[in-house]
Backbone bond lengths (Angstrom), bond angles and torsions (degrees), N, CA, C in turn:
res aa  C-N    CA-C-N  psi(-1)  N-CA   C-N-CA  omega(-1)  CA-C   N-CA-C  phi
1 X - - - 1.462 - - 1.528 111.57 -
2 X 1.284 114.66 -32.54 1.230 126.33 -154.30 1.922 92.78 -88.62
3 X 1.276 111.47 -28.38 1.389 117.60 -171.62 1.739 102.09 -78.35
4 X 1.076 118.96 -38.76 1.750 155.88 156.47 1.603 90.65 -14.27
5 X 1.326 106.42 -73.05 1.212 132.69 -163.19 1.529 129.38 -62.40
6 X 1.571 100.02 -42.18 1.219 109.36 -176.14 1.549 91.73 -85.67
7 X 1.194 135.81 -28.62 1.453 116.29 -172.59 1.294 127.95 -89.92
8 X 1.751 115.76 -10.36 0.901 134.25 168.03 1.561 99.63 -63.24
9 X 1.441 132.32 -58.67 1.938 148.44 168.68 1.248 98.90 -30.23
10 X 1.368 113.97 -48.56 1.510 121.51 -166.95 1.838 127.93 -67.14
11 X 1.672 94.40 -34.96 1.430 99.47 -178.20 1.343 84.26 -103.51
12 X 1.704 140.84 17.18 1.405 112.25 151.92 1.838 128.73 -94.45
13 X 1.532 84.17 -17.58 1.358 92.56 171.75 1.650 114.04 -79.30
14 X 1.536 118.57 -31.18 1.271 108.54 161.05 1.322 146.50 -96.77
15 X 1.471 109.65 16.24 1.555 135.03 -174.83 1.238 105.98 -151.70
16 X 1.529 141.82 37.86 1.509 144.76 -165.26 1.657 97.63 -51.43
17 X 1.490 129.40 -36.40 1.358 117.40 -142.61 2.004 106.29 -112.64
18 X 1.425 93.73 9.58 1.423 110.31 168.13 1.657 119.58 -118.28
19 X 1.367 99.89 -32.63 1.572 123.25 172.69 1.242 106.72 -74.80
20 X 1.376 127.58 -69.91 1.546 123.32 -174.60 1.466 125.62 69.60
21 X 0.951 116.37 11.92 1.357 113.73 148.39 1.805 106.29 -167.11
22 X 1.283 104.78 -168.12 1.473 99.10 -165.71 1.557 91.71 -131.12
23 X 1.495 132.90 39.21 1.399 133.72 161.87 1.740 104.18 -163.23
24 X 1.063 111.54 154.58 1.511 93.25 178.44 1.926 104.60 -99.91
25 X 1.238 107.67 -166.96 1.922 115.40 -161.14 1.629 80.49 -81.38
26 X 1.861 73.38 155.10 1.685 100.39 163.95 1.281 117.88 -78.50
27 X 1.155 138.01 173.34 1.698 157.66 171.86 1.545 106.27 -56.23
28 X 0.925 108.50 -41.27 1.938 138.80 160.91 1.579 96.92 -39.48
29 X 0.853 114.86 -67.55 1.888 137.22 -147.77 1.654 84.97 -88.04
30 X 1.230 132.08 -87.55 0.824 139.20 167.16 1.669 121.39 -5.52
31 X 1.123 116.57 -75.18 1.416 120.56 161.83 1.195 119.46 -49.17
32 X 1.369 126.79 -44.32 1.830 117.94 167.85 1.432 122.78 -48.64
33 X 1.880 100.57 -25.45 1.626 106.61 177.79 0.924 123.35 -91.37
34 X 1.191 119.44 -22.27 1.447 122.44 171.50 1.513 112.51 -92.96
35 X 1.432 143.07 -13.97 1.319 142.92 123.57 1.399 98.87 41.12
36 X 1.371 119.29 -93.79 1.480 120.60 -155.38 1.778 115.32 -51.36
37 X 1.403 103.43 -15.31 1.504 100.23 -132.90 2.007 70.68 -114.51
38 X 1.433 125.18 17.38 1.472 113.36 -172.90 1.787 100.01 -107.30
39 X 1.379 117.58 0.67 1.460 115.16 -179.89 1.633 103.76 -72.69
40 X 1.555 89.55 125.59 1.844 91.82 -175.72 1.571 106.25 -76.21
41 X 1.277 107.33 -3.08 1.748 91.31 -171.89 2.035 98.90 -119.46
42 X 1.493 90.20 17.85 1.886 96.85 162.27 1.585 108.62 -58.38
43 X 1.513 113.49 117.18 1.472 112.79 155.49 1.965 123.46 -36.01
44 X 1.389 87.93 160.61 1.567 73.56 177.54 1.639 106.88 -64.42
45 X 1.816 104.51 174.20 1.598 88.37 179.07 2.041 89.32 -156.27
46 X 1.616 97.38 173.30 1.140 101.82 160.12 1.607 128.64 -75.76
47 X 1.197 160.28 154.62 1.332 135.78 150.39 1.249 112.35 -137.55
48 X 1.493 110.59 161.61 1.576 116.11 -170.88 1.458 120.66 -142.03
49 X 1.324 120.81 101.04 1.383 115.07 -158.01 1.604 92.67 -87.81
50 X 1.261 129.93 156.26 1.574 138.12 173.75 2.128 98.09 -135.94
51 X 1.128 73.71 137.75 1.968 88.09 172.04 1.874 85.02 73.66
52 X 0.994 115.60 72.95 1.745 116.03 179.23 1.851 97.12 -73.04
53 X 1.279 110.74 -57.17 1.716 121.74 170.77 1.572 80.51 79.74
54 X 1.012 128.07 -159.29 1.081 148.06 -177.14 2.008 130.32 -72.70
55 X 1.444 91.76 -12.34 1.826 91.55 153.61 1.220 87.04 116.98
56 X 1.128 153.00 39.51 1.391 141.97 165.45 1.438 107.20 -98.51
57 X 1.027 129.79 -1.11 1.777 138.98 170.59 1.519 104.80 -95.09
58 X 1.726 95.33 -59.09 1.495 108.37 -172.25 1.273 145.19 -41.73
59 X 1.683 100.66 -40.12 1.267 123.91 170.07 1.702 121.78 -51.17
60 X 1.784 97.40 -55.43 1.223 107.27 -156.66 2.090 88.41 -79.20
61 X 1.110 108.45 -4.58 1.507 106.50 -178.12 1.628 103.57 -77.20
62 X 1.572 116.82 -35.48 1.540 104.22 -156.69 1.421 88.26 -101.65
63 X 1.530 127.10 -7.35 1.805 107.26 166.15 1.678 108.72 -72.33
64 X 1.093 116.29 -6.94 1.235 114.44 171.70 1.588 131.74 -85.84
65 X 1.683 95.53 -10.60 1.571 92.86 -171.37 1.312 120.33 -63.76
66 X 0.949 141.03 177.11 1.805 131.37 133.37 1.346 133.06 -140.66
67 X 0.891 158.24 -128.14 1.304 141.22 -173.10 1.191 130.67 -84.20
68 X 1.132 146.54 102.43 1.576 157.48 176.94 1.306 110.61 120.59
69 X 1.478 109.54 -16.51 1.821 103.96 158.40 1.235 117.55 -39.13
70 X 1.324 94.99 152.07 1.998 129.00 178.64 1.290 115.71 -142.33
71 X 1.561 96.11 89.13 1.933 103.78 -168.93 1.550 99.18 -111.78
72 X 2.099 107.88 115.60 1.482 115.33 176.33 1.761 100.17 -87.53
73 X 1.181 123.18 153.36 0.969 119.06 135.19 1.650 131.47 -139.03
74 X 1.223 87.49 149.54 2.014 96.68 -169.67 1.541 106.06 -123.08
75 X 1.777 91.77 121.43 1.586 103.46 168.50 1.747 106.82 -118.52
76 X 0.933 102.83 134.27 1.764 106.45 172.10 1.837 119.81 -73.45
77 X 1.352 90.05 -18.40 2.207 88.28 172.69 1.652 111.61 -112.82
78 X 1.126 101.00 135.68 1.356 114.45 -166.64 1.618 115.80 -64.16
79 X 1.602 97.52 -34.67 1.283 102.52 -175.20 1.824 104.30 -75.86
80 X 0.697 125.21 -28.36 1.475 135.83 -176.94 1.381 108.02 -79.87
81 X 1.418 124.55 -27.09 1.185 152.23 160.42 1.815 109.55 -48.35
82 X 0.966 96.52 -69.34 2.349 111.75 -172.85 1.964 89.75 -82.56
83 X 1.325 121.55 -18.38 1.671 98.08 179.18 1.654 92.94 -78.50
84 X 1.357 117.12 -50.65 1.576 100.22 179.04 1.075 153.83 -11.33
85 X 1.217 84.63 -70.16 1.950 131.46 -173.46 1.726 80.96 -57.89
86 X 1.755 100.73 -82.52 1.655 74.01 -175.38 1.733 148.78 -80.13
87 X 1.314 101.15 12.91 1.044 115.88 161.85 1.772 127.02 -74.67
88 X 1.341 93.40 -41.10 2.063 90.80 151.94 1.348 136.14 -88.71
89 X 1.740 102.49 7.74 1.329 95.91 168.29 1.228 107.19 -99.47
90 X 1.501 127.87 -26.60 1.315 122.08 -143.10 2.233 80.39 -107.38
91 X 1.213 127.90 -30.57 1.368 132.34 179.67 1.684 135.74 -70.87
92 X 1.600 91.28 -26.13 1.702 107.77 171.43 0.829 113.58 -135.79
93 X 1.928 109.29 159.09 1.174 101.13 151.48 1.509 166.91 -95.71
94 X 1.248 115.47 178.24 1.837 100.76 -165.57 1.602 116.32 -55.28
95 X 1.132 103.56 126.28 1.109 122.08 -162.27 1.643 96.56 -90.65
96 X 1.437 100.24 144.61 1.948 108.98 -178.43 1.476 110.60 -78.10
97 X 1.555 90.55 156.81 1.508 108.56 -178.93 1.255 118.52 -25.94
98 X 1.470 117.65 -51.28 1.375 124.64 -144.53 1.768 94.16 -93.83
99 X 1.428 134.99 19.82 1.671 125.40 168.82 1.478 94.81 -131.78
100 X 1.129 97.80 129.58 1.533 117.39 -177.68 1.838 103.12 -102.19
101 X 1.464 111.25 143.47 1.615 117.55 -167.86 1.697 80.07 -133.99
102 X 1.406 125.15 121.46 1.411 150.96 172.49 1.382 100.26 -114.87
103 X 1.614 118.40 119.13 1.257 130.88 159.52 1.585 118.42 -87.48
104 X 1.489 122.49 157.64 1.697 107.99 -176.64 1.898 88.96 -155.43
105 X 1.084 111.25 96.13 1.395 110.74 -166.49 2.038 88.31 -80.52
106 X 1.196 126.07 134.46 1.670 114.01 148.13 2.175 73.71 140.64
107 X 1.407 90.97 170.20 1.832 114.54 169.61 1.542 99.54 -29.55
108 X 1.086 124.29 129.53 1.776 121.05 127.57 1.727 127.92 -4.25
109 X 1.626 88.92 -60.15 1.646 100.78 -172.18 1.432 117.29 -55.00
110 X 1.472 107.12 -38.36 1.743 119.65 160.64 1.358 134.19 -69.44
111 X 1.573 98.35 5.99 2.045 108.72 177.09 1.439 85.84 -73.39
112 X 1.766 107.04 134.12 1.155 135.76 145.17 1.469 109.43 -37.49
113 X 1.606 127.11 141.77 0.981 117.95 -178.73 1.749 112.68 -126.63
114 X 1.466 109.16 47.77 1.284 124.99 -172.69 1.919 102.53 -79.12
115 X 1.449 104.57 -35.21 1.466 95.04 179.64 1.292 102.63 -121.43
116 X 1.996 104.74 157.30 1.572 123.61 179.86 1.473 109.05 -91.55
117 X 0.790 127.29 153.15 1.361 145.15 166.39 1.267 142.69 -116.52
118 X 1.230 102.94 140.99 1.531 103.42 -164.71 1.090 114.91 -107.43
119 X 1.383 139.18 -18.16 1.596 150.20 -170.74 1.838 92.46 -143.53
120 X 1.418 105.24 126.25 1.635 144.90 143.16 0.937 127.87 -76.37
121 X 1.500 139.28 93.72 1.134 115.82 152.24 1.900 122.06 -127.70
122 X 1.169 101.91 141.88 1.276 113.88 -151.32 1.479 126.23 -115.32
123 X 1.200 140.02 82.43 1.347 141.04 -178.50 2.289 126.17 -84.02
124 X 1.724 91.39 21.96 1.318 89.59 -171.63 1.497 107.29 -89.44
125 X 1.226 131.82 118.73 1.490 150.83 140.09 1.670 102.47 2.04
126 X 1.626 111.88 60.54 2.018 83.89 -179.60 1.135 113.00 -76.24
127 X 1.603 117.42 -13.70 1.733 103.33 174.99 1.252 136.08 -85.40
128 X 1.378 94.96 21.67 1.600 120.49 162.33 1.462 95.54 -90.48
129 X 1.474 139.69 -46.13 0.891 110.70 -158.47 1.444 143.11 -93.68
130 X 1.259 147.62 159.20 1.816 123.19 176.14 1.548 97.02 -61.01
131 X 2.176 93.07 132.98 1.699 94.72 177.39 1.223 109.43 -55.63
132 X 1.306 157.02 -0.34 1.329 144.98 -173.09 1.581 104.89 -72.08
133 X 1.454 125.84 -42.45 1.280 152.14 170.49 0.960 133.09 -58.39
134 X 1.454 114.61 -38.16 1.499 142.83 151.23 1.829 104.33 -61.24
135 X 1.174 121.94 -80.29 1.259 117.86 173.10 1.678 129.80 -21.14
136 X 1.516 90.56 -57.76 1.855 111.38 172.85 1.927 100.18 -60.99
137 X 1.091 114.33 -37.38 1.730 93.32 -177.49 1.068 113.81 -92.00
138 X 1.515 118.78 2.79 1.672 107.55 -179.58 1.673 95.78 -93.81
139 X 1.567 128.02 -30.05 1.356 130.64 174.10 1.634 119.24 -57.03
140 X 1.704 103.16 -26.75 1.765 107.89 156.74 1.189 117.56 -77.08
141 X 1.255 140.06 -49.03 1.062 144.17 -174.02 1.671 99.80 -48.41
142 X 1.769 111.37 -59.97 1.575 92.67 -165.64 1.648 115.78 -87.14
143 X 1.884 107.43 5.07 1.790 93.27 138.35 0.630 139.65 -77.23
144 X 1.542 134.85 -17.41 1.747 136.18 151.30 0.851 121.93 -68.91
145 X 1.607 136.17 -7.39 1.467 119.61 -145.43 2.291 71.73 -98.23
146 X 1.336 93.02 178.64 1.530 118.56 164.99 1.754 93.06 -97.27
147 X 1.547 99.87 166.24 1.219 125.72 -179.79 1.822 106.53 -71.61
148 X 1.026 120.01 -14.58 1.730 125.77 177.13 1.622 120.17 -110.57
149 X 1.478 105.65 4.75 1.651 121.36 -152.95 1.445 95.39 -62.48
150 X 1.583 107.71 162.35 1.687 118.07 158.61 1.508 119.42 -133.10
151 X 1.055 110.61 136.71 1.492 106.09 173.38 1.291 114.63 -129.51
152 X 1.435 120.35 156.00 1.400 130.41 -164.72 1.923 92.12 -138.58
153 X 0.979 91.92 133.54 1.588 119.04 172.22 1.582 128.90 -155.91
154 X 1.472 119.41 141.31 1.418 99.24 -160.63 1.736 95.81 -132.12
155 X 1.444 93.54 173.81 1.995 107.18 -167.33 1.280 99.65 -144.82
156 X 1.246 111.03 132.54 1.812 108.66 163.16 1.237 107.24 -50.53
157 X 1.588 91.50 169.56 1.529 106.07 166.71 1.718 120.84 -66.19
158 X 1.240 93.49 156.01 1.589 91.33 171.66 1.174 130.00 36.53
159 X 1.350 120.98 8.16 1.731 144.50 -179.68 1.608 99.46 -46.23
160 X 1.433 105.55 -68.83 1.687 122.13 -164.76 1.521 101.10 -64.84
161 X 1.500 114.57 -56.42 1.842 110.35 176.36 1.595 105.17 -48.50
162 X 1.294 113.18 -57.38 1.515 92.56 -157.37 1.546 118.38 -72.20
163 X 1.451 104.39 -21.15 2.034 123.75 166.41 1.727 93.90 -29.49
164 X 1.750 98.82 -62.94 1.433 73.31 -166.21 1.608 145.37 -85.44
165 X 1.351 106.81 23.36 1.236 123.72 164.03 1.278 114.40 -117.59
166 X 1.424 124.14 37.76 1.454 125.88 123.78 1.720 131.38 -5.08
167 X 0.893 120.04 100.28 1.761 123.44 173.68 1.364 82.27 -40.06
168 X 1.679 141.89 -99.05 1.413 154.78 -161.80 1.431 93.34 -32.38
169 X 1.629 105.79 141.32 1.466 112.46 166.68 1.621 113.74 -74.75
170 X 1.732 97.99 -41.47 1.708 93.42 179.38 1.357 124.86 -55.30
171 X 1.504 100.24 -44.12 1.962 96.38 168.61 1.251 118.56 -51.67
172 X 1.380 122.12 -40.37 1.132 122.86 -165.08 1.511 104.90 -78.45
173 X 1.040 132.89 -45.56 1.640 125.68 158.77 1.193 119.01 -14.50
174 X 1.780 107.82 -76.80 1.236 142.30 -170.08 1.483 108.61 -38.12
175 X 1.728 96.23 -62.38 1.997 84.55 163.23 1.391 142.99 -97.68
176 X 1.426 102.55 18.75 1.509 113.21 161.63 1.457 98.36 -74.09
177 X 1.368 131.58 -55.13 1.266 143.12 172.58 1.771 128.72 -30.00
178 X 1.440 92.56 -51.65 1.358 118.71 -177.06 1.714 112.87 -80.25
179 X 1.399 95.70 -33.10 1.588 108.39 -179.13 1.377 93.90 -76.88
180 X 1.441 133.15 -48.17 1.444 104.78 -166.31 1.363 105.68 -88.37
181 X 1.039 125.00 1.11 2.123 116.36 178.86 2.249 75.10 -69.07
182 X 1.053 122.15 -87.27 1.327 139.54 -153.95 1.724 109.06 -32.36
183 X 1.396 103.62 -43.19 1.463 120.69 169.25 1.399 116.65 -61.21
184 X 1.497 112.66 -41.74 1.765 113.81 174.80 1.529 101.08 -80.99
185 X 1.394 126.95 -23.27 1.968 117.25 -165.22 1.981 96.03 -75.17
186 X 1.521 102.27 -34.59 1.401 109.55 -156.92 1.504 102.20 -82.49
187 X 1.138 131.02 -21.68 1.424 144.16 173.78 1.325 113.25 -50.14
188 X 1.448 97.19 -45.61 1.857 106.24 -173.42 1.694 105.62 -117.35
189 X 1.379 132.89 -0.65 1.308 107.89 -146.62 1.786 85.58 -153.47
190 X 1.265 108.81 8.22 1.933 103.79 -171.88 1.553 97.08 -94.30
191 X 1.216 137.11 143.01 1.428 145.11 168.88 1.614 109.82 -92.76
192 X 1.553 105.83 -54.45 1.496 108.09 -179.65 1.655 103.36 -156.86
193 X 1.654 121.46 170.30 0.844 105.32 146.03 1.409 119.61 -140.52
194 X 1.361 151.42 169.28 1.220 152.43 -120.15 1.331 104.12 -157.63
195 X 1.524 147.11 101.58 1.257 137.94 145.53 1.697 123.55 -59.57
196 X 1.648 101.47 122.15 1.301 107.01 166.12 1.757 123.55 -103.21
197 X 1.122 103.59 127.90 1.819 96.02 -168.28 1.281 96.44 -122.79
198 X 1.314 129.01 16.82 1.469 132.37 178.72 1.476 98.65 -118.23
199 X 1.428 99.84 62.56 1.441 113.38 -178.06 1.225 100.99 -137.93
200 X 1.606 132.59 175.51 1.348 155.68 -167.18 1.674 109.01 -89.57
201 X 1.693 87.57 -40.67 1.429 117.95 177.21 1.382 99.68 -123.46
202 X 1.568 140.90 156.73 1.283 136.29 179.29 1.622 90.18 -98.51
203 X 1.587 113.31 138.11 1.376 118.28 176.74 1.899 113.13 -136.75
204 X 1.486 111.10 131.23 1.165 90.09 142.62 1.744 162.44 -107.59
205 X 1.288 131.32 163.35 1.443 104.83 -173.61 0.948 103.15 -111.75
206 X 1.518 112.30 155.26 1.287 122.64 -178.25 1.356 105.43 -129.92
207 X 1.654 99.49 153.99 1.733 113.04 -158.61 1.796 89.95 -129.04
208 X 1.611 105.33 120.19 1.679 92.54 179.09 1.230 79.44 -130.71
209 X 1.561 121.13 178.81 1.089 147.52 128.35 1.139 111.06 -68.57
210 X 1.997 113.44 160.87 1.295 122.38 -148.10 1.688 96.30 -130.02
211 X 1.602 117.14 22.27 1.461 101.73 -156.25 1.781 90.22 -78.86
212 X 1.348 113.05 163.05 1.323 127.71 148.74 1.765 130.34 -41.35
């Protein structure tokens, strides 16, 4: 765990603005995101975890699967990438024929878009990112998503308010900017949202629909 830890620190100190934080979510956090995917009488479905980090989402995602699931997941750092892998081999168990686990090491923006999806779930830092970037992955998301999809993604608290009183003018742009893409998606497309305070950081998640 402790090895877990330091490498998770590690790709934040050297990738802060893809990583986004410097510990990964609690069991707490975790369960709010995977939420959708805990209804025992959910059809089978596709799912697609994004920002995997090191498996603290992931895990509690594939004890959930069950039969005829199709769970991708895509991390963009490599090293976070090979702790995974063996962290679900050596952490659960073998999972039956009939659920397929698809790895996609590199950006989101480069997921193949051969399959739809029905479950999102999402751990990428967008207020790290320039809204232009943010914009472009929510326009992938709703080419993968299916016409009924859900996604859950979460933000600290008060992250976006306090962005915009930034000393720097450019930051402060950035999340006037960022705040209103999020303010127009949530207007039409938010289902609920959920405070987690059994966090490191207090976060909330949010559950939207993905229609067009």
């Amino acid at each position: 765990m402790l090895k877990e830890h330091l490498l998770f620190f590690e790709g934040f100190l050297k990738n802060f603005e893809s990583v986004g934080s410097f510990c990964s979510t609690t069991r707490w956090a975790a369960r709010e995101l995977c939420a959708p995917l805990l209804d025992p009488d959910r059809p089978a479905a596709n799912i697609l975890e994004v920002g995997a980090g090191t498996g603290s989402v992931t895990l509690p995602i594939i004890n959930s699967l069950k039969a005829g699931d199709s769970f991708t997941i895509c991390e963009l750092e490599p090293s976070f990438m090979a702790t995974l892998k063996q962290k679900i081999t050596s952490s659960c168990e073998p999972l039956s024929s009939d659920i397929k686990v698809n790895y996609f090491e590199g950006p989101i923006q480069e997921l193949p878009e051969d399959i739809s999806y029905d479950y999102i779930i999402c751990s990428l830092p967008f207020l790290n990112f320039p809204p232009k970037l943010t914009a472009e992955i929510f326009k992938k998301f709703q080419r993968l998503a299916n016409p009924e999809a859900r996604m859950t993604y979460y933000e600290y608290f008060a992250l976006r308010a306090i962005g915009k009183y930034f000393p720097i003018r450019k930051r402060q742009e950035r999340f006037f900017e960022i705040d209103r893409f999020f303010r127009e998606l949530h207007s039409t497309n938010l289902n609920n949202r959920t405070n987690v305070w059994r966090n490191l950081l207090p976060i909330h998640v949010y559950s939207l629909d993905l229609r067009q």
